[in-house]
VEXMIDREN-34468 format. One record per residue (C-alpha): residue number from 1; chain; x negated, y, z. Coordinates in steps of 0.25 Angstrom, whole numbers, always signed. Example, Ala and Ser with C-alpha at 12.3 -4.5 7.8 and 13.67 -1.06 7.14 Angstrom:
2
balum nr->1; kette->A; px->-49; py->-18; pz->+31
balum nr->2; kette->A; px->-55; py->-4; pz->+29
//
This chain:
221
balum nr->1; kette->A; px->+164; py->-71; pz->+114
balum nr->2; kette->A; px->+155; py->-58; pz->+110
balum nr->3; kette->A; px->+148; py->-50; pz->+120
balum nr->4; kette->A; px->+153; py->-36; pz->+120
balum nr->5; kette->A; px->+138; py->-34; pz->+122
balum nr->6; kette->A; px->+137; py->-43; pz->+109
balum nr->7; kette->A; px->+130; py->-36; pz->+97
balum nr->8; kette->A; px->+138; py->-41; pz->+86
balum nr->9; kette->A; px->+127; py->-39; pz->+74
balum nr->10; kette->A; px->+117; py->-47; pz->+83
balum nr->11; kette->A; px->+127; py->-59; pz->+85
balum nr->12; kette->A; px->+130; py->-57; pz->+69
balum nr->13; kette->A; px->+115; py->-58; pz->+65
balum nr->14; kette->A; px->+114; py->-71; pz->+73
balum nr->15; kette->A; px->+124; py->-78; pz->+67
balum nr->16; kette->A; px->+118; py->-74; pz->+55
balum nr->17; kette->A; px->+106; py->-80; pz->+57
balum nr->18; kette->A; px->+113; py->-93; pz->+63
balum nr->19; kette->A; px->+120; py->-95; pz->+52
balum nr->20; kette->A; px->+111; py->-93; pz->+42
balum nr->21; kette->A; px->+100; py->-102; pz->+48
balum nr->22; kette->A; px->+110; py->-113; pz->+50
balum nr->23; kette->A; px->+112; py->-110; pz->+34
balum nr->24; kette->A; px->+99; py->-112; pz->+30
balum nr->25; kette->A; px->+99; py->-123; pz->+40
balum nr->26; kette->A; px->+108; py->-132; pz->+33
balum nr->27; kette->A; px->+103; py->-127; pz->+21
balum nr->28; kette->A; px->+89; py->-133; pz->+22
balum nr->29; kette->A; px->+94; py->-146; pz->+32
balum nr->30; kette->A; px->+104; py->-150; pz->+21
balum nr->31; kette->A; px->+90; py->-154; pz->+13
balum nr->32; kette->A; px->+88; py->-166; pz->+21
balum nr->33; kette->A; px->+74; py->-165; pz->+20
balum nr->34; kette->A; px->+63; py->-159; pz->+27
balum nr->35; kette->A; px->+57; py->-148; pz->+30
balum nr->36; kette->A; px->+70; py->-143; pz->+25
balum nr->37; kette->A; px->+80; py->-151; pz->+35
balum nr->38; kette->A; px->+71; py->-148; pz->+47
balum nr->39; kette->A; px->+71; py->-133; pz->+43
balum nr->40; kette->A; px->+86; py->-133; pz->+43
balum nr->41; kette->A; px->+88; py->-139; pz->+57
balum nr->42; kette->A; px->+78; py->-129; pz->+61
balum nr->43; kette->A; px->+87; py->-117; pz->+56
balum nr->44; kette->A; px->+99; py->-122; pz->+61
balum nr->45; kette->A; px->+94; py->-122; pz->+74
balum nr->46; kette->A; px->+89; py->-106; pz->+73
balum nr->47; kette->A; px->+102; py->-105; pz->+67
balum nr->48; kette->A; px->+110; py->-111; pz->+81
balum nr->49; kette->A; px->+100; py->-102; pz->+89
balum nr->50; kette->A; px->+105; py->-87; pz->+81
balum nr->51; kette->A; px->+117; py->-93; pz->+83
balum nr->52; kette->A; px->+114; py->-94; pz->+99
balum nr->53; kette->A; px->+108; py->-81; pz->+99
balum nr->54; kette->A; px->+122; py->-76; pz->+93
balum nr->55; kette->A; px->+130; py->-81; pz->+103
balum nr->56; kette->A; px->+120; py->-75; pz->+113
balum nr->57; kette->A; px->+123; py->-62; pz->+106
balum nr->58; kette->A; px->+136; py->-63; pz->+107
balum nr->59; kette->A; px->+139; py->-68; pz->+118
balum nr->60; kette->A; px->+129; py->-61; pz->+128
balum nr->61; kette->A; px->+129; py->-72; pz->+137
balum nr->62; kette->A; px->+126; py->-71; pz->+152
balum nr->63; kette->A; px->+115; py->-81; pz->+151
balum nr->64; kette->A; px->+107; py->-76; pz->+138
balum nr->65; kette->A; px->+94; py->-84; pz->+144
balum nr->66; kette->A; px->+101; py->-97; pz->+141
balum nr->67; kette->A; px->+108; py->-94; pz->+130
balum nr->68; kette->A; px->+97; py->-87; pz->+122
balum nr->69; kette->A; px->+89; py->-102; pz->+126
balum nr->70; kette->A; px->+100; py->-110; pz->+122
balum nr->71; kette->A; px->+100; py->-101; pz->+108
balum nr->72; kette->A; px->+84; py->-104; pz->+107
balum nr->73; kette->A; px->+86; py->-118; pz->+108
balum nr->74; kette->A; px->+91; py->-123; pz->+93
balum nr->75; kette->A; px->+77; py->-112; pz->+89
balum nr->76; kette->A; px->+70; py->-122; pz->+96
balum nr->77; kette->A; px->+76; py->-134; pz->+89
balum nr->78; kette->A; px->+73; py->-126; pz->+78
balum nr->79; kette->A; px->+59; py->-125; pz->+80
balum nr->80; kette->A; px->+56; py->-139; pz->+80
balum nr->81; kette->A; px->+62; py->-142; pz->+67
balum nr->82; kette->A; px->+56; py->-131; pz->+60
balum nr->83; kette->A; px->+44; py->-138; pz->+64
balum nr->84; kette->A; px->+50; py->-151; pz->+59
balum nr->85; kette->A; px->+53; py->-145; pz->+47
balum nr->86; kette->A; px->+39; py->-141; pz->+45
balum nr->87; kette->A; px->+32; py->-151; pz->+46
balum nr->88; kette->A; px->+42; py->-161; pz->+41
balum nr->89; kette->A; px->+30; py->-167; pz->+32
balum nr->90; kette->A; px->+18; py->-169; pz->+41
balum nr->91; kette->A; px->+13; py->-182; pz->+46
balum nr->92; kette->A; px->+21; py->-188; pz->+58
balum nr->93; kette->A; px->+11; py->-187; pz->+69
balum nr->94; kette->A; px->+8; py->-173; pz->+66
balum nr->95; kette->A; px->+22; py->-169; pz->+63
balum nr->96; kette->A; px->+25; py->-176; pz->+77
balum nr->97; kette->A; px->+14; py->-166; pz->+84
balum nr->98; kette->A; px->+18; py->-156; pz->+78
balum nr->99; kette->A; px->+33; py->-157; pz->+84
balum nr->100; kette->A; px->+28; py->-160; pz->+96
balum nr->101; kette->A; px->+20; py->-148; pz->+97
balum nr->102; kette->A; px->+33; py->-140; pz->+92
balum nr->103; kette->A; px->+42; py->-146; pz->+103
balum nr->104; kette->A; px->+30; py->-143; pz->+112
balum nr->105; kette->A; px->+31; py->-127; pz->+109
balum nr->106; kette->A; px->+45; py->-127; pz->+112
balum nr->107; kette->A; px->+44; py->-133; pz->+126
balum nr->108; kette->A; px->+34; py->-123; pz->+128
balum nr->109; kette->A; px->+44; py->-111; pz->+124
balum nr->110; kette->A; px->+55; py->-117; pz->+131
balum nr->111; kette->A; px->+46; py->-118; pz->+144
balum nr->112; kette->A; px->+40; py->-103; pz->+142
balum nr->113; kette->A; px->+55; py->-98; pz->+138
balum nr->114; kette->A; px->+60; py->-105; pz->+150
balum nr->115; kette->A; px->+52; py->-103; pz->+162
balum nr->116; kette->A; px->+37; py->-97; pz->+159
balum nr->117; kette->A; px->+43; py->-83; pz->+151
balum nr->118; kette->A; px->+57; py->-85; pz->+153
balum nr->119; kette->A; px->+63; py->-77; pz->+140
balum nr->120; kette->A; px->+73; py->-64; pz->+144
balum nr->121; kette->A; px->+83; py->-63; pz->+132
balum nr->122; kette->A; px->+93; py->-51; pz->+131
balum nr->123; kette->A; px->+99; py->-40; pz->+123
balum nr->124; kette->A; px->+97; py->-26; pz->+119
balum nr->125; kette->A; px->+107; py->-13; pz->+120
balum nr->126; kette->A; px->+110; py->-18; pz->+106
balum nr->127; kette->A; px->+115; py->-32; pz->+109
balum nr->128; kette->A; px->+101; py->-38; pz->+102
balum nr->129; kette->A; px->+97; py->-51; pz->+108
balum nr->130; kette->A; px->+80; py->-51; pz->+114
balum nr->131; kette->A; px->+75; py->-64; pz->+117
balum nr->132; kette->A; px->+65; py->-57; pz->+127
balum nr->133; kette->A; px->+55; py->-69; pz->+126
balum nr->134; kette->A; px->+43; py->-67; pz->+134
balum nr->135; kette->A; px->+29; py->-66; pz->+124
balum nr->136; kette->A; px->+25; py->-80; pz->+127
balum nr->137; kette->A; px->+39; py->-86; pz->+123
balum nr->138; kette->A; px->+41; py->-76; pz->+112
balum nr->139; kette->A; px->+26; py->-81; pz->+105
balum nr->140; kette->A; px->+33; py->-96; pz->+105
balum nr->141; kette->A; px->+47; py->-91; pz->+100
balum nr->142; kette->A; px->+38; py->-85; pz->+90
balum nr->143; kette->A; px->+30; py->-96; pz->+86
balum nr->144; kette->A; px->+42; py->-105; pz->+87
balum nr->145; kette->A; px->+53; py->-99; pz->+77
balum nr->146; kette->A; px->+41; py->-93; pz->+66
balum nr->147; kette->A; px->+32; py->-102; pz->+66
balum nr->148; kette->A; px->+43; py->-113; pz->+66
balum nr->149; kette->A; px->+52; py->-107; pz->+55
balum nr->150; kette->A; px->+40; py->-101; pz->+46
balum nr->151; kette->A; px->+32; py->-114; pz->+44
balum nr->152; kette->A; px->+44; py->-121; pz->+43
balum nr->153; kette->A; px->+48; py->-111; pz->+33
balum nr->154; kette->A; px->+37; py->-114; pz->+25
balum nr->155; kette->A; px->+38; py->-128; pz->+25
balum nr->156; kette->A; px->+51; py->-128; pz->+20
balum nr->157; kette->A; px->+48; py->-119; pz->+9
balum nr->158; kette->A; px->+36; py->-125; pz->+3
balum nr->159; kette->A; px->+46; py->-138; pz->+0
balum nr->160; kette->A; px->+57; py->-127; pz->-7
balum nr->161; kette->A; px->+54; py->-127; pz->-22
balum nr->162; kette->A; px->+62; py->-114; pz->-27
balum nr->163; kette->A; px->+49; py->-104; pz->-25
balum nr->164; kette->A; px->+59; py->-92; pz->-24
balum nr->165; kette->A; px->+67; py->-99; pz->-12
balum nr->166; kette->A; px->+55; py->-103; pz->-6
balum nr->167; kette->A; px->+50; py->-91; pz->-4
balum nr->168; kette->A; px->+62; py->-81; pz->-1
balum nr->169; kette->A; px->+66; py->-94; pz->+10
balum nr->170; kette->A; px->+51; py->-88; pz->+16
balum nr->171; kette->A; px->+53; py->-75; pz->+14
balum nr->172; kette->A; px->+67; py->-76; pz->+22
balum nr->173; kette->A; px->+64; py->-85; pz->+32
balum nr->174; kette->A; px->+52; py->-77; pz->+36
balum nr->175; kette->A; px->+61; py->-65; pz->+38
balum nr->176; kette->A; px->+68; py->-73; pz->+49
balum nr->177; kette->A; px->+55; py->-77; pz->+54
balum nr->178; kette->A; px->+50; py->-62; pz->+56
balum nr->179; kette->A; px->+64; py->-58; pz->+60
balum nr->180; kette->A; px->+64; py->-71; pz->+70
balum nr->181; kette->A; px->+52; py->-65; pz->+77
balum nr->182; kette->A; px->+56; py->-52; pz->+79
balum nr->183; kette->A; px->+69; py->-58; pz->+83
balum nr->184; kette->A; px->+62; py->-67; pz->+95
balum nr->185; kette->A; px->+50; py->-53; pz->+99
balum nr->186; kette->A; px->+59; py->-39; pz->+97
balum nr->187; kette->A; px->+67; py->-34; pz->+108
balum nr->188; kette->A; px->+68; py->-20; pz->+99
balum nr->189; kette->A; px->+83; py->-19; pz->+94
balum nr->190; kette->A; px->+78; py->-11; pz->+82
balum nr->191; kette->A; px->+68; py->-22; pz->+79
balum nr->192; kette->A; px->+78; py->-33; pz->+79
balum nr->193; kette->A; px->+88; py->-24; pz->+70
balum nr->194; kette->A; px->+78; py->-24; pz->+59
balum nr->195; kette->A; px->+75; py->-37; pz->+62
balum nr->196; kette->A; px->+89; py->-42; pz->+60
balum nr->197; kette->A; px->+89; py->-39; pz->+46
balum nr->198; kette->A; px->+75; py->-46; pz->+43
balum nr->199; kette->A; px->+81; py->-58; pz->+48
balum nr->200; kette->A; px->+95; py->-55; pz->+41
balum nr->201; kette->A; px->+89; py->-54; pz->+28
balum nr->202; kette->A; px->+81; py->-66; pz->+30
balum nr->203; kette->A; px->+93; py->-75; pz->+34
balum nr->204; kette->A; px->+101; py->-67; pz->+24
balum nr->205; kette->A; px->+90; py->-71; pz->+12
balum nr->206; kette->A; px->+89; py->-86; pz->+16
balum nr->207; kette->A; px->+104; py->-88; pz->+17
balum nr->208; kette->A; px->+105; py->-80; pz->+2
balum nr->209; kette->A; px->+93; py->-88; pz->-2
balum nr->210; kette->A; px->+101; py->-100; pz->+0
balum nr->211; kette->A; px->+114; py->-99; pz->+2
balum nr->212; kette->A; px->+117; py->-103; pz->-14
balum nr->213; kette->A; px->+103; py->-112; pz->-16
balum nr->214; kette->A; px->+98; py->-125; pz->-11
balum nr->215; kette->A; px->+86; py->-126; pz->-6
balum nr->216; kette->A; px->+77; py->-129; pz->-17
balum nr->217; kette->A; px->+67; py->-143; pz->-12
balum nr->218; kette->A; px->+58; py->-151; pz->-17
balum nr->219; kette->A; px->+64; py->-165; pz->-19
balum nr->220; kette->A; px->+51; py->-169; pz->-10
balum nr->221; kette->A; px->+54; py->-163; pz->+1
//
């Protein structure tokens, strides 16, 4: 049921970007192989969180603390196999540390988020969501969703041979990394305006980019 206090272009951006993570998700999973199945999961599960963060938009629910949590949760499922994905090819024994040390950060989010800087999400005049992390929180969000999804990125597109889709699958993701961050820090509605059309155009390239091609791999990936 819609808010009256929804706005609807906020919930429409959203499902936007929802759907076209969970596209790109499939797109890379249905290779089978990593770092490109890993890297799918991990966009689907960004995709289910926009798709939460919609739902919280339109629905303006009395408890926005939990359900912006439960929205967060697949981004931290996320996280992890981003850096699945990017390290898919390591030794075993680093590989395992370097997981361990992953699933270590998010415990130490969760427990900052939780209980140490307890987060204050709301909404502006305008109906625009703010996730109102405290500074200590917002560093890890940060460091979380860019550091996870850029070096995955990379990773991923070192092992696609087509040079032009390669590159344009940088130039685009890195727009939604950019626009991720100011996403997670800006409580300015003018910000996020602008903001919504960097990550528009950047979802709207990678869904162009290969809505029609496959994604060109190396048989020895």
């Amino acid at each position: 049921m819609l808010s009256p206090d929804a706005n609807l272009n906020v919930v429409l951006f959203f499902l936007l970007g929802s759907g076209i993570f969970a596209f790109l998700g499939f797109k890379f999973y249905a290779l089978k192989v990593n770092p490109f199945k890993d890297f799918g999961i991990g966009l689907s599960l960004f995709g289910l969180s926009f798709l939460g963060f919609a739902a919280v938009v339109a629905t303006h629910p009395a408890d926005l603390g939990l359900m912006m949590s439960l929205s967060v949760l697949p981004f931290v499922a996320g996280f992890i196999a981003l850096v699945s994905s990017a390290t898919f090819n390591w030794q075993k024994n680093t590989r395992t540390l370097m997981m361990t040390i992953a699933i270590a950060f998010l415990v130490t989010l969760f427990a900052l988020r939780t209980w140490v800087y307890p987060s204050s999400p709301g909404f502006s005049e305008n109906g625009l969501v703010s996730f109102n992390a405290q500074p200590p929180v917002l560093i890890l969000y940060i460091l979380a969703f860019a550091g996870g999804l850029m070096t995955a990125i990379q990773v991923v597109t070192t092992h696609i041979t087509l040079w032009r889709q390669a590159a344009l699958t940088r130039i685009f993701f890195n727009l939604i990394v950019l626009g991720g961050v100011i996403l997670l820090t800006s409580a300015d509605d003018q910000m996020q305006y602008l903001n919504s059309a960097l990550l528009t155009t950047g979802f709207l390239g990678l869904f162009v980019l290969y809505v029609r091609s496959k994604v060109e791999i190396s048989s020895k990936a």
